[in-house]
ZAVEX-842489 format. One record per residue: x, y, z of N, C-alpha, C in turn; residue in one letter. Coordinates in pm, whole numbers. Atoms other than C-alpha are relative to their C-alpha. Layout:
N
      n_X      n_Y      n_Z     ca_X     ca_Y     ca_Z      c_X      c_Y      c_Z   res
        X        Y        Z        X        Y        Z        X        Y        Z     A
...
This chain:
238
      n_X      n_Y      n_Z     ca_X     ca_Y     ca_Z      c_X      c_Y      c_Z   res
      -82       90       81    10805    12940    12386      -87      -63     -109     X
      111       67      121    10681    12811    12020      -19     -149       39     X
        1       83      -53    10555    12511    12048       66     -123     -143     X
      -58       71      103    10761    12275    11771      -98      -72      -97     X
       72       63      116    10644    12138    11445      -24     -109       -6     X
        5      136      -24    10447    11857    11405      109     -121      -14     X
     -147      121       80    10726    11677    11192      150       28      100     X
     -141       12     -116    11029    11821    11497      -53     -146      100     X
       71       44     -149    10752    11657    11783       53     -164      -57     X
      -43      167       57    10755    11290    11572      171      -13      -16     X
     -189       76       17    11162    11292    11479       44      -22      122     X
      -70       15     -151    11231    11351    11865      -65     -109       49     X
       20      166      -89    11035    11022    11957       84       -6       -7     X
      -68      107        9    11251    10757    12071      -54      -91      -88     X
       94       98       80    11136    10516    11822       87     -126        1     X
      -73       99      -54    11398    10293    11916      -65      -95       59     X
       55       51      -94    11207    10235    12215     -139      -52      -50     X
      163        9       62    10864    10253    12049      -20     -146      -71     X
      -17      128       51    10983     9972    11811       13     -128       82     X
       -4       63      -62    11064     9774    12086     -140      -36       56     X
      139       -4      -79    10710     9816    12283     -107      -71      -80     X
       49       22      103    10545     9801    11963       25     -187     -104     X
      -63      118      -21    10727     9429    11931      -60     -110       67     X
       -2      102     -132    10663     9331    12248     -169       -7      -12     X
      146       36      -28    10277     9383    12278      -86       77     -147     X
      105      -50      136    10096     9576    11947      -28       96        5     X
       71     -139       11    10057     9869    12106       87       86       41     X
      -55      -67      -82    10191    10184    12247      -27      137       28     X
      105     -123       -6    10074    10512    12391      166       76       26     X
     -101      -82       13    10328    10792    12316      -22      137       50     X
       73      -97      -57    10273    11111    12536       30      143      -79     X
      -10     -153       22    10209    11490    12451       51       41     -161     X
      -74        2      140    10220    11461    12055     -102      108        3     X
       87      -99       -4     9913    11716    12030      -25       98       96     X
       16      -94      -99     9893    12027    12209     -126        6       45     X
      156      -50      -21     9558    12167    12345      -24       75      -94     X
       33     -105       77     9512    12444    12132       -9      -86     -159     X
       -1       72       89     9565    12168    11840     -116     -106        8     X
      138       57        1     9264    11918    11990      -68       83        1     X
      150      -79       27     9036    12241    12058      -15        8     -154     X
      -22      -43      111     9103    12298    11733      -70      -99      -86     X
       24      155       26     9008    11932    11585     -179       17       39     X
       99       35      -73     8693    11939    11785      -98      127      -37     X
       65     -144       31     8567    12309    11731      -13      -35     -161     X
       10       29       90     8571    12214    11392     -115     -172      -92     X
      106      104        3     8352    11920    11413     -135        7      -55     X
      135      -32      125     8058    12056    11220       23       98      -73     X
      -55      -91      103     8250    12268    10996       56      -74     -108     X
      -94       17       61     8509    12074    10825      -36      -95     -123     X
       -9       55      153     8563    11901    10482       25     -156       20     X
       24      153       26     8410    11542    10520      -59      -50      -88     X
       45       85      136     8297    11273    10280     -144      -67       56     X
       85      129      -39     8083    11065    10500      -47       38      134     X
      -15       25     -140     7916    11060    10840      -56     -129       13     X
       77      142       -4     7821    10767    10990      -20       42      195     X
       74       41      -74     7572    10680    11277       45      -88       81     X
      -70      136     -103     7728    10418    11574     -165      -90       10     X
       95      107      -89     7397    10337    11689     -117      -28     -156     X
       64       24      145     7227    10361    11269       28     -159       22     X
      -21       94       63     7442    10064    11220       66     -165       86     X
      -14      100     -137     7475     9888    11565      125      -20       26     X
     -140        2      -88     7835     9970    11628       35       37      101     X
      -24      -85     -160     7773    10115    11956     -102      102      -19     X
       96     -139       24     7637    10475    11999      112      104       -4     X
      -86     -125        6     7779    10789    11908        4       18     -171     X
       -8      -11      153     7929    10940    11553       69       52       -8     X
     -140     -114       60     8235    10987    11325      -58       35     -122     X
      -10      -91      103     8286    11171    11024      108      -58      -38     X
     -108       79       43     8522    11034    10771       46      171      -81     X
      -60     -100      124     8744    11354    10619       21      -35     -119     X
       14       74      113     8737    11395    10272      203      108      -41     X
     -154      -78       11     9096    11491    10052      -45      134      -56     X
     -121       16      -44     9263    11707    10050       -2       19      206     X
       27       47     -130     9288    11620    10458       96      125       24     X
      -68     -139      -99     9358    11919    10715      177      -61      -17     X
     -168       21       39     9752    11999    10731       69     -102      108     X
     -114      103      -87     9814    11847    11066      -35     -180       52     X
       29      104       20     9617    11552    10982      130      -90      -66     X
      -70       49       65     9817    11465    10694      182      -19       27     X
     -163      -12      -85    10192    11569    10862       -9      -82       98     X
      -10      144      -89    10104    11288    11148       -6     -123     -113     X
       20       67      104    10013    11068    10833      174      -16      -89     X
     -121      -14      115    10337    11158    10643       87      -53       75     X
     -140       49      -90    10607    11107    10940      -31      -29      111     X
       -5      144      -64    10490    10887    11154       12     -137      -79     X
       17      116       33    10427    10636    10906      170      -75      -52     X
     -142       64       29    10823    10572    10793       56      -17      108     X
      -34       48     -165    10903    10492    11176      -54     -133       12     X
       27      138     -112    10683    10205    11216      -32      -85     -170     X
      -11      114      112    10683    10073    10823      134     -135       15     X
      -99      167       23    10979     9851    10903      -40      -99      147     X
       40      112     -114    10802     9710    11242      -70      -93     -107     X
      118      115       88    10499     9587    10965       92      -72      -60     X
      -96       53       85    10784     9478    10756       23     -139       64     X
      -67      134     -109    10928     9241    11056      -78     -102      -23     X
      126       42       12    10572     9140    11125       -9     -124     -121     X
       44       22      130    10528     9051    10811      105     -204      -12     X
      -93       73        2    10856     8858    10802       29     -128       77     X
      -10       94     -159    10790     8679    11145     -109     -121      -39     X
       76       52       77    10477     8554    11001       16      -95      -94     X
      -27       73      117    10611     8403    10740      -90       43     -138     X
      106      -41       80    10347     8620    10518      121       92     -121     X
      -67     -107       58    10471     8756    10204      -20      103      -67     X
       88     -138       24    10404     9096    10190      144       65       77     X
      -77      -85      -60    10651     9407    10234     -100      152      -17     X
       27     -125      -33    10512     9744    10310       96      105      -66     X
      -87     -109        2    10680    10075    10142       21       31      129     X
      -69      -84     -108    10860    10260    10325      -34      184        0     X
       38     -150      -16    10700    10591    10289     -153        3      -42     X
      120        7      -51    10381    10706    10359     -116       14     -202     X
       17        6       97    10355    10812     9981      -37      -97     -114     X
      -40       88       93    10424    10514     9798     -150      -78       78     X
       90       56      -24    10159    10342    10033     -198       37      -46     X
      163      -99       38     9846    10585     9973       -6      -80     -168     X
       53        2      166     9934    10501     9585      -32     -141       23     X
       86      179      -16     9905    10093     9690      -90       14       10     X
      212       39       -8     9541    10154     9780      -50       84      -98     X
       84      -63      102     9492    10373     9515      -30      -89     -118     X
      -22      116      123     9629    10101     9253     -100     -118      -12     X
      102       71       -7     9347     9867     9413     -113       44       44     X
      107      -24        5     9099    10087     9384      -47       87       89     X
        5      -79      -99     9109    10212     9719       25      138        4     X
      -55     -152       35     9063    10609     9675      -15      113      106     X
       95     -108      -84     8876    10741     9957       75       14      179     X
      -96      -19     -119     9048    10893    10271      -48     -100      103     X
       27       99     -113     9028    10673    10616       15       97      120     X
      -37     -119     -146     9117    10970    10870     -145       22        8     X
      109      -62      -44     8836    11043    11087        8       38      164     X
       55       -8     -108     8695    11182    11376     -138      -95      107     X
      158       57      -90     8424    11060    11659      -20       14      125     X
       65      -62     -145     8217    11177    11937     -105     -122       14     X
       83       69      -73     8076    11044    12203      -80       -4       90     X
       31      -43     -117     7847    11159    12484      -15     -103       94     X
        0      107     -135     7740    10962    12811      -77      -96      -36     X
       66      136       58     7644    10597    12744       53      -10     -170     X
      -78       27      155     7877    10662    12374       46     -109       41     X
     -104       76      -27     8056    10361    12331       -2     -125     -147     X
      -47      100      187     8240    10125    11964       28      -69       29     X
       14      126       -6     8186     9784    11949      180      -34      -18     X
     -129       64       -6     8512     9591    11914       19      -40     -170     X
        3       29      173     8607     9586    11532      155       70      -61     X
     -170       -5       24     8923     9660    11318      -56       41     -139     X
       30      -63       41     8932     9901    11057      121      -47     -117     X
      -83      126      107     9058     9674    10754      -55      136     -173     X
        2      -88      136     8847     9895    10446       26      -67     -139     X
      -31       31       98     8965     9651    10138       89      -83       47     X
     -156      103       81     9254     9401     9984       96       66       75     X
      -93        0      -24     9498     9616    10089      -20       98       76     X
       -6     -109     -166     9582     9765    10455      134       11       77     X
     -147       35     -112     9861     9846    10670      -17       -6      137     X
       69      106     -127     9865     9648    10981       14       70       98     X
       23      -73      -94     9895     9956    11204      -76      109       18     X
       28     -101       24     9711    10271    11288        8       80      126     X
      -35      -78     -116     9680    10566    11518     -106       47      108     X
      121      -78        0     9450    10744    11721       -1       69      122     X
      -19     -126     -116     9423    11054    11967     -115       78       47     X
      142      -84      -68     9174    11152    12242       50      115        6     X
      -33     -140        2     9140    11489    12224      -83       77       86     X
       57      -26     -123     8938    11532    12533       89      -52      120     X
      -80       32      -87     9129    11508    12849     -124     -113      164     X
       -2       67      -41     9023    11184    13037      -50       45      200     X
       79      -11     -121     8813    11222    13406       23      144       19     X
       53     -184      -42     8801    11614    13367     -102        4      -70     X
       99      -22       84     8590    11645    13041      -72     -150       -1     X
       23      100      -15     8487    11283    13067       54     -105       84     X
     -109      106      -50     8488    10981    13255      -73     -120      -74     X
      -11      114       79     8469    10622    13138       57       16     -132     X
       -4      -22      105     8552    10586    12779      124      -46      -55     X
     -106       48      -31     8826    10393    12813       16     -113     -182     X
      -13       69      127     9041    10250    12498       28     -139        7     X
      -32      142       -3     9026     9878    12444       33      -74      -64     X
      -44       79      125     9200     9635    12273      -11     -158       45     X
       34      129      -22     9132     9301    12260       90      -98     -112     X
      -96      125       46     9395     8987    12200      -78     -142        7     X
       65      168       37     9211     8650    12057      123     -130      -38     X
     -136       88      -55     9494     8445    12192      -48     -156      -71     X
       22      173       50     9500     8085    11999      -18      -85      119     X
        5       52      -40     9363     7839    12165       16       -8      202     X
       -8      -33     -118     9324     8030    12518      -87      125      -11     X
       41     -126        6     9121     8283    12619       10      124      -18     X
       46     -163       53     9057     8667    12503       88       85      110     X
      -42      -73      -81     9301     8928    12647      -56      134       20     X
       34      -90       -7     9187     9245    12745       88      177       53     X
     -102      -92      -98     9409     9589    12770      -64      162       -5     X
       64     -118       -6     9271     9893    12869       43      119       38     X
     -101     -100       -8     9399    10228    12808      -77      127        4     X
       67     -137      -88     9330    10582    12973      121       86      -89     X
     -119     -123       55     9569    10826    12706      -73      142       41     X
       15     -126      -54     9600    11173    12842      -80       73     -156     X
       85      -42      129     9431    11450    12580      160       18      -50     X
     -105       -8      108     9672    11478    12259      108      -97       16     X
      -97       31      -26     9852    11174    12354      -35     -106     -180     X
       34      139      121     9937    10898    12041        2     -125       10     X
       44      139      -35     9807    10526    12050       60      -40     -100     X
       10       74      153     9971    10321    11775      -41     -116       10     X
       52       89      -63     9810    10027    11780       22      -94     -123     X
       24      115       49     9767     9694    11560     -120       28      -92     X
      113      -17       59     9483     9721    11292      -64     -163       26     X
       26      152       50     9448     9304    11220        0      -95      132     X
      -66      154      -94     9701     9078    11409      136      111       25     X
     -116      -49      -16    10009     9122    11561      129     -194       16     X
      -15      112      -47    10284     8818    11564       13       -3      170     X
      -42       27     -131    10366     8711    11943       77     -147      -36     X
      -86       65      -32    10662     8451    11991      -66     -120      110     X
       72       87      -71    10553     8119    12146      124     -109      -14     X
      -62      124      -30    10724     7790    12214       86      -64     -134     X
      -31       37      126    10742     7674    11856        2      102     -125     X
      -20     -156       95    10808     8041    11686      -90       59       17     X
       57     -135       16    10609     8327    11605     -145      -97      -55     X
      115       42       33    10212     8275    11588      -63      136        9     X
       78     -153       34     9960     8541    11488     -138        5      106     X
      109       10     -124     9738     8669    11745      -58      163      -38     X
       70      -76       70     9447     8877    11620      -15       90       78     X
       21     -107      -82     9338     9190    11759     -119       66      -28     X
      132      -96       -1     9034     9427    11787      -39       83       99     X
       -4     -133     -137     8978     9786    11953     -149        8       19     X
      103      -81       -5     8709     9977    12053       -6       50      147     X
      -17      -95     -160     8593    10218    12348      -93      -62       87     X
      122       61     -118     8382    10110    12667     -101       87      -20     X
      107     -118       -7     8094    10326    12763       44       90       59     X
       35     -136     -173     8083    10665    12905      -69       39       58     X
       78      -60     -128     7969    10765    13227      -38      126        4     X
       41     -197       74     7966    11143    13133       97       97      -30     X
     -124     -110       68     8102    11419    12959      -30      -29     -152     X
      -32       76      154     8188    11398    12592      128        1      -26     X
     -116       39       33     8492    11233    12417        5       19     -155     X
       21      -73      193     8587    11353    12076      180     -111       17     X
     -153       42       70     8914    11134    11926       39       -1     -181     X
       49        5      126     9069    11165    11609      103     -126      -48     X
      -40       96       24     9146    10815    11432       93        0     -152     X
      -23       19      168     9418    10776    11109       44      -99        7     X
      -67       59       77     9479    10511    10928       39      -11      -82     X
     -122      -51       94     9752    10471    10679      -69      -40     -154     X
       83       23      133     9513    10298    10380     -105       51      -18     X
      162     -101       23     9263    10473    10214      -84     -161      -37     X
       86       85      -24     8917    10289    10155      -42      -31     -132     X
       55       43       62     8730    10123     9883     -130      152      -24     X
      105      -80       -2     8397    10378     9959      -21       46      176     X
């Protein structure tokens, strides 16, 4: 049986539901968007492909390990998760936005947004990859790039979780006002999708909607290696 096109796999989410999840807490892990033959693929290509940049984890004290930032024009099924996913969750940022009381609206297509960061300058792709072997592991940080960002992004292990690796676990971290630091920690199968929060996300409190910041990154691993590949929807400054 073929296995359906990236752009069938995304329209058949529920995004109904997604929007909801995505609401309720900032995040949400969506199963079986990448095949196998689509991460080997990703990964086998890891010292081949058409990047701009590498960068060092442990050069620049973000941990240990190393991505690669792709350069344009970005692989096809990079850019087709890029294209239609992003008009699904532009009207959550929208809400966001709205809940906040911040005024800022987001296009509504993935198009119109690329040209916002182009208009401020921002030219340089943000999709990347990153490996990690045993004792890899990315500090807790949020992948902002410039003036202008959109407040969600994605990202997909493409190693399958206590077979090819264990530890390596995804973390996100909630800097709750005036209460301590939440911690949520997530085990996605290989090719599954994370959408997550780049910034803040609002959360609903007593006296309305208050903004409660956020910041990812991976634990350590115990062994194996972990390859994921990360997009976000604004390109970068450099």
């Amino acid at each position: 049986m073929q296995t359906p096109e990236i752009s069938d796999r995304i329209a058949a989410i529920n995004w109904e539901q997604i929007t909801r999840t995505l609401h309720h807490k900032g995040f949400v892990i969506v199963k079986g968007i990448l095949n196998k033959q689509e991460c080997d693929t990703l990964i086998d290509n890891y010292d081949t492909g058409n990047y701009r940049k590498t960068v060092s984890l442990d050069r620049y004290r973000y941990g240990s390990g190393e991505y690669k930032y792709y350069d344009y024009p970005l692989p096809h099924l990079i850019n087709e998760l890029r294209e239609n996913v992003y008009p699904s969750i532009a009207p959550v940022a929208n809400a966001w936005m709205q809940e906040l009381g911040i005024d800022k609206t987001f296009p509504l297509t993935h198009t119109e947004m690329k040209q916002l960061s182009h208009d401020n300058g921002q030219l340089k792709p943000t999709a990347l990859i990153l490996k990690y072997g045993p004792g890899g592991f990315n500090t807790m940080h949020q992948d902002l790039y410039g003036e202008v960002y959109f407040p969600m992004q994605m990202v997909f292990v493409l190693n399958q979780a206590n077979e090819d690796f264990t530890g390596g676990e995804f973390v996100i971290t909630e800097q709750i006002p005036r209460a301590q630091s939440k911690n949520n920690v997530l085990v996605p199968d290989r090719g599954d999708m994370v959408i997550f929060t780049t910034s803040f996300r609002p959360a609903k409190g007593a006296k309305g909607y208050h903004r409660v910041n956020i910041k990812h990154g991976v634990s350590p691993l115990h062994s194996g290696n972990r390859h994921s590949l990360g997009i976000i929807f604004h390109d970068a400054l450099s």
